[in-house]
C-alpha positions in Angstrom: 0.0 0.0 0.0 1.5 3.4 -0.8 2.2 5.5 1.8 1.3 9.2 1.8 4.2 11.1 3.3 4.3 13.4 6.3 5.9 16.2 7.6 7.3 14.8 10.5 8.9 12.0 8.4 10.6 14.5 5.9 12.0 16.1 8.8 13.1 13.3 10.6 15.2 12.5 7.0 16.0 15.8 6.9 17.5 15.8 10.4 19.3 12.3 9.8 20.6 14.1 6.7 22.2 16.7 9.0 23.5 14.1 11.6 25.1 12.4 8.6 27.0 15.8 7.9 28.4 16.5 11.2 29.6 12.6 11.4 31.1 13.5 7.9 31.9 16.9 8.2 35.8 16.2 9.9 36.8 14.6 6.9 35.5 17.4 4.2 39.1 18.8 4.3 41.2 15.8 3.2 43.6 15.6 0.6 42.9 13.9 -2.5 44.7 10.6 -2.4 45.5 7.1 -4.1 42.5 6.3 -6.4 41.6 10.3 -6.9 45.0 10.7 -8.3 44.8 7.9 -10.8 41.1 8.7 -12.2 42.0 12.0 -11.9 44.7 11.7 -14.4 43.1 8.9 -16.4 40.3 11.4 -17.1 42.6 14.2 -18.6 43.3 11.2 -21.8 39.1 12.1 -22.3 38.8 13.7 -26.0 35.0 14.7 -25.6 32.2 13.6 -23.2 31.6 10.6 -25.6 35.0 9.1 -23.6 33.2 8.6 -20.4 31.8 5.7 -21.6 35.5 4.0 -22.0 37.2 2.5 -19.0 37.8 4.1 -16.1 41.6 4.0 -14.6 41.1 0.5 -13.5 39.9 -1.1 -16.5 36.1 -1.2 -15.4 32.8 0.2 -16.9 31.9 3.1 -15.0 30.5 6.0 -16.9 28.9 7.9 -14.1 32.1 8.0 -12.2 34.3 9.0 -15.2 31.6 11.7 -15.7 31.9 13.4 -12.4 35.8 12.8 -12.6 35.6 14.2 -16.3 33.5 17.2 -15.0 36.3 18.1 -12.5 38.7 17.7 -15.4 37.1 20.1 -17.8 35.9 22.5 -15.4 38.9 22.8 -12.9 39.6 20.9 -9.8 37.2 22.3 -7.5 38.0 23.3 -4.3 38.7 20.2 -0.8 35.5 21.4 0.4 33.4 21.4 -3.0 34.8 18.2 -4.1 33.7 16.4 -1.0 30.1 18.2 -1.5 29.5 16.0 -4.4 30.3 12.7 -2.7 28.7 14.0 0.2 25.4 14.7 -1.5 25.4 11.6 -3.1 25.9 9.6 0.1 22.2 11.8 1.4 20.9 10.4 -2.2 21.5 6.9 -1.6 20.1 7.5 2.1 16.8 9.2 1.4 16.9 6.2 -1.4 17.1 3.5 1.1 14.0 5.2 3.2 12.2 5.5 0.4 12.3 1.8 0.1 12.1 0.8 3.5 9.1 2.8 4.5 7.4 1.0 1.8 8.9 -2.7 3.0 8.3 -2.2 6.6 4.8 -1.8 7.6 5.6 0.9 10.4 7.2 3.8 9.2 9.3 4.7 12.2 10.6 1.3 11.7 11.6 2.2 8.7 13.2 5.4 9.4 15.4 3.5 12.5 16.7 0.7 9.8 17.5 3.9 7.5 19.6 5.2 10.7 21.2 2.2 11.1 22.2 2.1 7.1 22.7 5.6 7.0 25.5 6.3 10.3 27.3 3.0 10.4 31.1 3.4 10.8 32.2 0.9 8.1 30.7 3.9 5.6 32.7 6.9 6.5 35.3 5.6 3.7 32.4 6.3 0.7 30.8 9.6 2.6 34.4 10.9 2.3 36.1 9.4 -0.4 35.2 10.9 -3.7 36.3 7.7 -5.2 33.3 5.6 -3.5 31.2 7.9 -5.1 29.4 5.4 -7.9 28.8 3.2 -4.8 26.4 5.6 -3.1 25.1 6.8 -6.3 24.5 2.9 -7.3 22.8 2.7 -4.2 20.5 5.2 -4.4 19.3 4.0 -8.2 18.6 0.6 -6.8 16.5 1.2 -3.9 14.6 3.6 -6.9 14.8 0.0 -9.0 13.3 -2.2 -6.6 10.6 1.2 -5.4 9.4 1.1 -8.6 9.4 -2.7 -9.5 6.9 -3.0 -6.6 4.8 -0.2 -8.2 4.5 -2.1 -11.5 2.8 -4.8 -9.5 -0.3 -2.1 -8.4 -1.6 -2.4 -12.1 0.1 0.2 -13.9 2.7 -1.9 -15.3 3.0 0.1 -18.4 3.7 3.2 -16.6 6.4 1.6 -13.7 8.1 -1.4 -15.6 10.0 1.1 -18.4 11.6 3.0 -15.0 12.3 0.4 -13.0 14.6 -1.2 -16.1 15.8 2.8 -16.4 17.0 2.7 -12.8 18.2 -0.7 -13.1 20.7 0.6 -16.1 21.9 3.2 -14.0 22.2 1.4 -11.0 24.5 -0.7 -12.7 26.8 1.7 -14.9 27.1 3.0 -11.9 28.7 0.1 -9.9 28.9 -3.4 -11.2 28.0 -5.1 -8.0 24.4 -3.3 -8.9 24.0 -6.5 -11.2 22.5 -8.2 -8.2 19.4 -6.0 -8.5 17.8 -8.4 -10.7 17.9 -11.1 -7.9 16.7 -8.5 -5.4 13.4 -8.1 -7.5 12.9 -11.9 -7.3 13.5 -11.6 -3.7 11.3 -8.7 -3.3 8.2 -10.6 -5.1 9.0 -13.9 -2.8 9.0 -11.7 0.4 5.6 -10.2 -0.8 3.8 -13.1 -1.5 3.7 -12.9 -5.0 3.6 -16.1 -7.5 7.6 -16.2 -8.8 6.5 -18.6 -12.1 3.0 -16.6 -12.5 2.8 -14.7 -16.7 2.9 -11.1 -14.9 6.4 -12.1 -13.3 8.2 -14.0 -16.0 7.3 -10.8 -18.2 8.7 -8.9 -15.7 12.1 -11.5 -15.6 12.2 -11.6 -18.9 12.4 -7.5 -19.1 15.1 -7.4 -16.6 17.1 -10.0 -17.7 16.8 -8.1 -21.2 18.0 -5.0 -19.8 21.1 -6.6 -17.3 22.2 -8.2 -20.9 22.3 -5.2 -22.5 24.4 -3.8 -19.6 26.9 -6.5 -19.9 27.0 -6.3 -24.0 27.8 -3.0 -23.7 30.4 -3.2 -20.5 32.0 -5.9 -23.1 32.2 -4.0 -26.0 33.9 -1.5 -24.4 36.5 -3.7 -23.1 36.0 -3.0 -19.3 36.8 -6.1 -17.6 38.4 -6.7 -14.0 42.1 -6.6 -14.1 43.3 -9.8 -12.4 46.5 -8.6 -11.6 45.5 -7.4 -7.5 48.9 -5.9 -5.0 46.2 -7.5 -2.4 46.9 -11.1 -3.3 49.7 -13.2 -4.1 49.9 -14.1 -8.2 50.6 -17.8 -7.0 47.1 -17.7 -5.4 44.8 -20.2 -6.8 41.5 -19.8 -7.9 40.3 -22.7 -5.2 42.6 -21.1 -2.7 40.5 -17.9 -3.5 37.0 -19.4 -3.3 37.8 -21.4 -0.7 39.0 -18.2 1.3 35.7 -16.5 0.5 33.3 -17.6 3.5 36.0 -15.6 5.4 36.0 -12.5 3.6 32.3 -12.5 3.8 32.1 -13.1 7.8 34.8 -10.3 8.1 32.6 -7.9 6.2 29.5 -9.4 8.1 30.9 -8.7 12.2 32.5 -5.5 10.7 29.5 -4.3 10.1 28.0 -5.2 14.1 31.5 -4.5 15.5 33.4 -1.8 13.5 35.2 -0.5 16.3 38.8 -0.6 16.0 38.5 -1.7 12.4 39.2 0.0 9.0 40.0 -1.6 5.6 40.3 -0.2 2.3 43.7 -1.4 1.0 43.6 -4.6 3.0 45.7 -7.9 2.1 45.0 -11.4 2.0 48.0 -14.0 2.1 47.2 -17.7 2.0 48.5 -20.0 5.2 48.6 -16.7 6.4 46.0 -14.2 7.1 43.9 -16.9 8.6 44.9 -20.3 9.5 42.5 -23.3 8.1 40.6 -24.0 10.7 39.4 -20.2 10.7 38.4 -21.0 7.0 36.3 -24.2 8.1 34.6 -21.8 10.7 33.6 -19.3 7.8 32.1 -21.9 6.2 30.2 -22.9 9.1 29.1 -19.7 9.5 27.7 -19.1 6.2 25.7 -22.4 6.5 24.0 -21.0 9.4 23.6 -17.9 7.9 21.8 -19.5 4.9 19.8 -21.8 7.6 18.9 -18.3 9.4 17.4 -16.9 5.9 15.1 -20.0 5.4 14.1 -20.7 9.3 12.9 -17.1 10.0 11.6 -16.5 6.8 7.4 -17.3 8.1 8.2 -16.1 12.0 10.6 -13.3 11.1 10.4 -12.0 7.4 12.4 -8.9 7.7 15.2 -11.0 9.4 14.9 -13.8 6.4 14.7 -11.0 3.5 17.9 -8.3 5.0 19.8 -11.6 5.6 19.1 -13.1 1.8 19.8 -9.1 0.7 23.5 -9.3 2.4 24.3 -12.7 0.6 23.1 -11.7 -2.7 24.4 -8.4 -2.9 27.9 -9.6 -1.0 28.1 -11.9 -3.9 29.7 -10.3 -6.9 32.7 -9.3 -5.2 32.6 -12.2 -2.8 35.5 -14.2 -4.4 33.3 -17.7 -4.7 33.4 -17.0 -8.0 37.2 -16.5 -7.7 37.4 -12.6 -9.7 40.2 -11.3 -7.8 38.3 -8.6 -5.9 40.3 -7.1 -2.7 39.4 -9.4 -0.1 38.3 -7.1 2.9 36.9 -3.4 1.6 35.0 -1.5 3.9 33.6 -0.1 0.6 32.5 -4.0 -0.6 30.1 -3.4 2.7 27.8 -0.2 1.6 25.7 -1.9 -0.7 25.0 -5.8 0.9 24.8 -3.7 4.8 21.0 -2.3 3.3 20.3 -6.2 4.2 21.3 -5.9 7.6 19.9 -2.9 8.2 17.0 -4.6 7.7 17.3 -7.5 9.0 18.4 -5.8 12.5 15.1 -3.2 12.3 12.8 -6.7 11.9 14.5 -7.9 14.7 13.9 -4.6 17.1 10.3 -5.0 16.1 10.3 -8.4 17.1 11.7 -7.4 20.9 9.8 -4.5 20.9 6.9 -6.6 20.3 8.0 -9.1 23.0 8.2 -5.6 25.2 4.6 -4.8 25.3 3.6 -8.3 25.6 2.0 -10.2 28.1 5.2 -12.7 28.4 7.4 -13.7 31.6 9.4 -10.8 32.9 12.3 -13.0 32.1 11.5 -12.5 28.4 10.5 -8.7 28.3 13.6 -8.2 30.1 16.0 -10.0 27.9 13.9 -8.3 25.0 14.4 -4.8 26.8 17.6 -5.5 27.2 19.0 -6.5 23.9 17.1 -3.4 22.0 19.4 -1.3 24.7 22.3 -2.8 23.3 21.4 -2.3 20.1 20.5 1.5 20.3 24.1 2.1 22.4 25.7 -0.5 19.8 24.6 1.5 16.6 25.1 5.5 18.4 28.9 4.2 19.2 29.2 3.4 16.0 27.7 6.8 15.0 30.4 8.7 17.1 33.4 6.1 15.2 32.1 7.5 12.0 32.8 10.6 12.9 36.7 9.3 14.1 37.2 7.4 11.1 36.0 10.7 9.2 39.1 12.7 10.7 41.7 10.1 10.2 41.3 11.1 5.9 42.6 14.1 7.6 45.7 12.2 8.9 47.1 10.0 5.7 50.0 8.6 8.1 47.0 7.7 11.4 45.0 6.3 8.6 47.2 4.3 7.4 48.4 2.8 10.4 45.5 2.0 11.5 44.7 0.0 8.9 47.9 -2.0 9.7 46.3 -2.3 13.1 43.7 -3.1 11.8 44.8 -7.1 12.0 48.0 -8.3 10.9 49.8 -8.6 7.3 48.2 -5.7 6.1 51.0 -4.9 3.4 49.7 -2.8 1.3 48.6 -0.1 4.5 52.0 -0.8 5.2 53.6 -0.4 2.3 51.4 3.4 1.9 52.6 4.2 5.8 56.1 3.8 4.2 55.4 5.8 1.3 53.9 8.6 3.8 56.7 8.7 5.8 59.4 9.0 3.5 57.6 11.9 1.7 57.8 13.5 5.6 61.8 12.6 5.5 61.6 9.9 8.0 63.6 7.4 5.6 64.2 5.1 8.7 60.4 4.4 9.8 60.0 4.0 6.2 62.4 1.5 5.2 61.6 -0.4 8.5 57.6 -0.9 7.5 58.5 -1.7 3.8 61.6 -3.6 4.5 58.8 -6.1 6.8 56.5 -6.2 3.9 58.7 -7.1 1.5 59.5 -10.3 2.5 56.0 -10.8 3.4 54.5 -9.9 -0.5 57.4 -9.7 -2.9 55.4 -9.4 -5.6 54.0 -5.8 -4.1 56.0 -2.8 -6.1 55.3 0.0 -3.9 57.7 -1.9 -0.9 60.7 -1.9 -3.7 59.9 1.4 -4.6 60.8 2.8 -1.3 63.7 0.6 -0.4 65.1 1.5 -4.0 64.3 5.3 -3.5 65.8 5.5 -0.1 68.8 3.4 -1.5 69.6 5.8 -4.5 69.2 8.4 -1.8 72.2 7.0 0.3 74.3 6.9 -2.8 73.6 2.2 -3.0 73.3 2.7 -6.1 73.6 -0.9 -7.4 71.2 -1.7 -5.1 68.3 1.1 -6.3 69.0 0.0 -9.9 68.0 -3.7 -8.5 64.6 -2.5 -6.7 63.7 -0.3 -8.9 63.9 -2.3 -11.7 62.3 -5.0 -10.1 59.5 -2.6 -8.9 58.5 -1.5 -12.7 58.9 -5.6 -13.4 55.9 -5.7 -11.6 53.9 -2.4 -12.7 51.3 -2.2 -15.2 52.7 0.4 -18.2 52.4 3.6 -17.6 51.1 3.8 -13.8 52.1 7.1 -11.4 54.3 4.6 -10.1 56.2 3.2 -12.8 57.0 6.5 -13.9 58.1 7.3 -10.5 60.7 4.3 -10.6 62.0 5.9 -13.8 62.5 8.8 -12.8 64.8 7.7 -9.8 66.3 4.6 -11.4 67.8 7.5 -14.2 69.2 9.1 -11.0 71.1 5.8 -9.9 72.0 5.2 -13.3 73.5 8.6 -14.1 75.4 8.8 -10.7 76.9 5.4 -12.1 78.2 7.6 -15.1 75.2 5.6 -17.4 74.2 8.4 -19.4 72.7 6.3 -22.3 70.4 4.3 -19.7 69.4 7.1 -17.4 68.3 8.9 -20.9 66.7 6.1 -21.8 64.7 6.0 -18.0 63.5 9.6 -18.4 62.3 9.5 -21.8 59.9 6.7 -20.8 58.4 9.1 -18.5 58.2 11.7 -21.2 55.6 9.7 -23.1 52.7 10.6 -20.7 52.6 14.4 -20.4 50.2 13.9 -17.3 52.6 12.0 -15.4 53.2 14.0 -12.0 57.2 13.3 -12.5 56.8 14.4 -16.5 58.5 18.0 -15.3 61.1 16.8 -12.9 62.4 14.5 -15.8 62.5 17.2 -18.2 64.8 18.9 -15.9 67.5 16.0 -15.4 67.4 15.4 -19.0 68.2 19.2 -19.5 71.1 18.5 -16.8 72.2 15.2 -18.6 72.9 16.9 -22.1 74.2 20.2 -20.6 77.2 17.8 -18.8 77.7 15.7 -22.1 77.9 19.3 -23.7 74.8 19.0 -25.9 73.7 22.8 -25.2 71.5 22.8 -28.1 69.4 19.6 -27.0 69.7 21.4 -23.4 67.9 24.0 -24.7 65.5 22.3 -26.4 64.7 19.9 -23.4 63.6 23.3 -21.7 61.9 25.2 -24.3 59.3 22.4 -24.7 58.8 21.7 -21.2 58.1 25.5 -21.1 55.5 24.8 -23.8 54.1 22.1 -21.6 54.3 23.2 -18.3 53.3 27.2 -18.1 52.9 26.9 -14.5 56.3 26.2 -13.9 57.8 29.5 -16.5 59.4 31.2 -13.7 61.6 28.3 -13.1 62.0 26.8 -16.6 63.4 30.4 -17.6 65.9 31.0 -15.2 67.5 28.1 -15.9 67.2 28.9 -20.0 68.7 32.7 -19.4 71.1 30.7 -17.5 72.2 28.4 -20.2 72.3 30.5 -22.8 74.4 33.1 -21.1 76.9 30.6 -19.6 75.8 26.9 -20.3 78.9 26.3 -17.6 76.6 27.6 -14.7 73.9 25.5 -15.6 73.9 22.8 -12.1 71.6 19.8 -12.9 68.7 19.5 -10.6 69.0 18.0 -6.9 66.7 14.8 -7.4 63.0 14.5 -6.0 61.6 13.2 -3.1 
C-alpha cells in the first residue's frame, strides 16, 4: 500500500541528513589521495564527453564515475571542500533512497526510518561519505532502492507506466557500480518476500524484461572492453582460484561482524596471504558460518520475514565481489560493505520489532527483560558506532594515522604498510619508512610499492647498485604507464647517471616523457636538461627546456631561469638535486 508522506517524516530524513554531515563533516578537508589521483589523471586522456563511456583507470565500466571525474577535469579541480560536497550529496541520495524503500517494505514507518539510521551512520561507511572515489557506490545505491521502489509499483496495475523506470533505474544502478547487477535477484527476492507467485505470466514478463535489460548492460560493459584486471597488490599471483574461493566464506564473515563490531576496524587497502591471514581452521569456521547464515534466511523467513529477506539481501548483494566465483576482488573493503549492509539494516530493524513486540507483551518478565535488554544494546551498539564514524572521518585528515590503523587493523596488512612507508618518507623519515616496507617485502614480494621505497631510499644513500635492482624490479611488476612506474624511472635514471650511465638514465627519463600527465613528467625534463648540458649537448639542453616550457606554463618562472642561464653561460647550468 502506498504511503502518503508526512511532515514529520521528511523532517526526521532531513535531520538524519544533517546528523550524517556533522559525522562527515571532519573529513570534508582531506587531501585527494590514491585512487583520486589515478582517475584524476586517467580522465585528462578524455577527447569529448563521448569518452566517459570508455574505461575508467582500472579497466572497469563506470561511466557515471568517469563523468563526475571528467566534469572536474574540464571545469577545474574544485576546491577540498566542494569536491567532497559531491560525494557528500550523493551519500544523502542513496540514504533518502534507502528510506524510500524501506518505509514502503516495513509496515511501520518509524521502523523504517530506524533501519534507514542504522544504514545511513554505520562506521564501516565513512570511507564512501568521504572518499570521492566511493562515489558510484552511493550513487548505485540510491538508483537501486529507486529500482526495486518502482518494480513494486508495477505490481499495483500500472505496469506500463512503472516497468519502463524500473529497467531505467536498473541501467543506471549498474553503470554506476557493477555489484548493482545483483538487482535483478533482489526483484525476485522482493516478489518472494511479498507473497507474490515467482512462475506466474505477470512475473516472467517482468524476468524476462530485466534480464533483457542486465544483458544489454553486460554487451555494452563488453564492447567497451571494461573487464576486471586480475592482476591485484592485495593477493599473491601464486594464489589459486580454489585457494580464493575457498577463502571467500571468510571475507564474507569479516565484512559481516564488521558491520555489528566496526570499532577498532578500518579496511580499504587490505591484504590477504594464504597459510597466512587466517589459518584453516578459521576458513572451516567461515564456512560454518555461512551455513547457518543460509539456515537463518530459510528458518525465519514465516516467524521473522524482515530477518529472512535483509539476511538473503547481504548474501546476494555480497556476492559479486565475494571471491566464490574466484574474480580477484580485494578481499576485505569496507567499501565492498555499503551496498549488501542495506540487508542488515533490515534484518536488525525486523528484529527490534520483534523485541519490541516481546516488550509490550503479556510474556514472563524473564522474556521482556531479555527483549528490553537487547534493544538497549542495540540502540548504544549503533550510536557508538555513529560517534566512530565521525573518528574514522578525521583520520582522511591524517594519511599517516589512517594508514596505520589500517595496519592495526589485523595483521599482514601490506599494502597499508607499504602506503605508511610511502607517507613517511615523503615527511623525511627514511628510517620508519624503510623499517615498514623492509617487513612487507618479504611478506609480499610481488607488491612494487615496498621496492619502490627501499630503492628510493637506497639511491638516496648513494647504494646505487642496489636502487637499480629494486627499482627495476619494482616497474617488473607495474602495469605500463602507472604514477608509479613513472616514479621508478624517474629515480632509477638518478642511480644510473650517478653510475656515469648516461645512455640508460636517458633512456629512463624518456619513458616518462611519453605521458605528459605524469606527475614526474616535469622533474624529468629537468634532469634530462642536466644530462645533455654535462655531455655538452647545449642545443638539446635548450631544447629539453623550451618544450617543457610549452608544456608546463605553470612552472615559467623556473624553466626560464634556468634557459637565461644556459644560454648566457651553459657552464653555470647545475643539474637538478633529485625529488623526493
Amino acid at each position: 500500500m502506498r504511503l502518503p508522506w508526512t511532515w514529520q517524516e521528511i523532517a526526521a530524513l532531513f535531520l538524519l541528513c544533517l546528523v550524517v554531515l556533522l559525522l562527515a563533516a571532519p573529513g570534508m578537508g582531506s587531501a585527494l589521495m590514491l585512487d583520486d589521483l589515478d582517475q584524476l589523471q586517467h580522465v585528462q586522456q578524455f577527447h569529448s564527453w563521448k569518452d566517459v563511456l570508455k574505461q575508467d583507470c582500472y579497466g572497469l565500466f563506470r561511466p557515471i564515475k568517469n563523468a563526475l571525474y571528467y566534469a572536474a577535469h574540464v571545469n577545474g579541480t574544485p576546491s577540498l571542500t566542494a569536491w567532497h560536497s559531491i560525494n557528500l550529496a550523493a551519500y544523502l541520495a542513496a540514504t533518502a533512497g534507502v528510506y524510500l524503500f524501506l518505509r514502503e517494505l516495513i509496515p511501520a514507518r518509524a521502523w523504517a526510518f530506524a533501519g534507514t539510521c542504522l544504514w545511513a551512520t554505520s562506521s564501516t561507511q565513512a570511507t564512501t561519505a568521504v572518499w570521492m572515489s566511493c562515489v558510484h557506490i552511493s550513487v548505485a545505491v540510491f538508483f537501486t532502492c529507486l529500482a526495486l521502489r518502482l518494480h513494486d509499483r508495477s505490481w499495483s496495475g500500472r505496469t506500463g507506466r512503472w516497468l519502463p523506470a524500473t529497467l531505467l533505474a536498473m541501467f543506471l544502478a549498474m553503470a554506476s557500480y557493477e555489484t548493482a547487477i545483483c538487482v535483478a535477484p533482489l526483484c525476485v527476492l522482493l516478489d518472494h518476500h511479498r507473497g507474490r507467485r515467482i512462475f506466474s505470466k505477470p512475473a516472467l514478463l517482468r524476468y524476462s524484461a530485466i534480464a533483457l535489460v542486465t544483458a544489454a548492460y553486460l554487451g555494452v560493459r563488453i564492447t567497451q572492453g571494461a573487464t576486471y584486471q586480475a592482476l591485484n597488490p592485495a593477493f599473491d599471483p601464486a594464489l589459486t582460484g580454489w585457494q580464493l574461493s575457498v577463502s571467500s566464506p571468510w571475507f564474507l564473515w569479516k565484512h559481516f561482524s564488521m558491520w555489528f563490531f566496526p570499532f577498532g576496524r578500518i579496511e580499504f587497502v587490505s591484504a590477504y596471504l594464504w597459510g597466512k591471514s587466517a589459518p584453516l581452521w578459521h576458513l572451516g569456521l567461515a564456512w560454518g558460518f555461512l551455513a547457518a547464515l543460509i539456515a537463518t534466511v530459510v528458518f525465519t523467513r514465516k516467524r521473522l520475514p524482515l530477518v529472512s529477506f535483509g539476511l538473503a539481501w547481504f548474501l546476494i548483494a555480497s556476492f559479486p565481489a565475494s571471491n566464490l566465483i574466484p574474480v580477484r576482488s580485494g578481499p576485505i573493503e569496507d567499501y565492498y560493505l555499503v551496498f549488501p549492509s542495506v540487508g542488515l539494516a533490515i534484518a536488525l530493524s525486523g528484529a527490534a520489532m520483534a523485541l519490541a513486540k516481546l516488550v509490550t507483551s503479556r510474556r514472563e518478565v524473564v522474556i521482556r527483560t531479555v527483549a528490553i535488554t537487547s534493544l538497549v544494546v542495540i540502540a548504544a551498539g549503533k550510536i557508538a558506532s555513529g560517534a566512530y564514524f565521525h573518528h574514522q572521518a578525521g583520520l582522511w585528515t591524517r594519511p599517516l594515522d589512517l594508514y596505520l590503523s589500517i595496519v592495526a587493523t589485523r595483521p599482514l596488512q601490506v599494502q597499508a604498510m607499504n602506503l605508511a612507508a610511502r607517507e613517511l618518507y615523503s615527511r623525511g623519515d627514511r628510517s620508519t619508512a624503510a623499517m615498514l616496507a623492509g617487513e612487507a617485502q618479504p611478506l609480499a614480494p610481488w607488491h612494487p610499492s615496498s621496492q619502490m621505497i627501499l630503492g628510493a631510499i637506497a639511491c638516496d644513500e648513494g647504494r646505487h647498485e642496489e636502487a637499480i635492482s629494486r627499482l627495476t624490479d619494482c616497474i617488473a611488476h607495474l602495469k605500463g604507464g602507472s604514477n608509479l612506474e613513472d616514479y621508478c624511472q624517474l629515480r632509477l635514471g638518478d642511480s644510473l647517471a650517478a653510475l656515469g650511465k648516461s645512455a640508460e638514465a636517458r633512456e629512463a627519463w624518456v619513458r616518462i616523457l611519453v605521458r605528459q600527465s605524469s606527475p614526474q613528467h616535469f622533474d624529468a625534463t629537468l634532469r634530462l636538461a642536466g644530462l645533455y648540458r654535462r655531455e655538452g649537448n647545449r642545443e638539446k639542453a635548450i631544447q629539453t627546456l623550451q618544450r617543457s616550457l610549452s608544456l608546463h606554463p605553470e612552472r615559467s618562472a623556473e624553466i626560464g631561469a634556468i634557459l637565461r642561464d644556459l644560454v648566457q653561460d651553459p657552464s653555470s647550468i647545475t643539474p637538478p638535486a633529485p625529488v623526493e
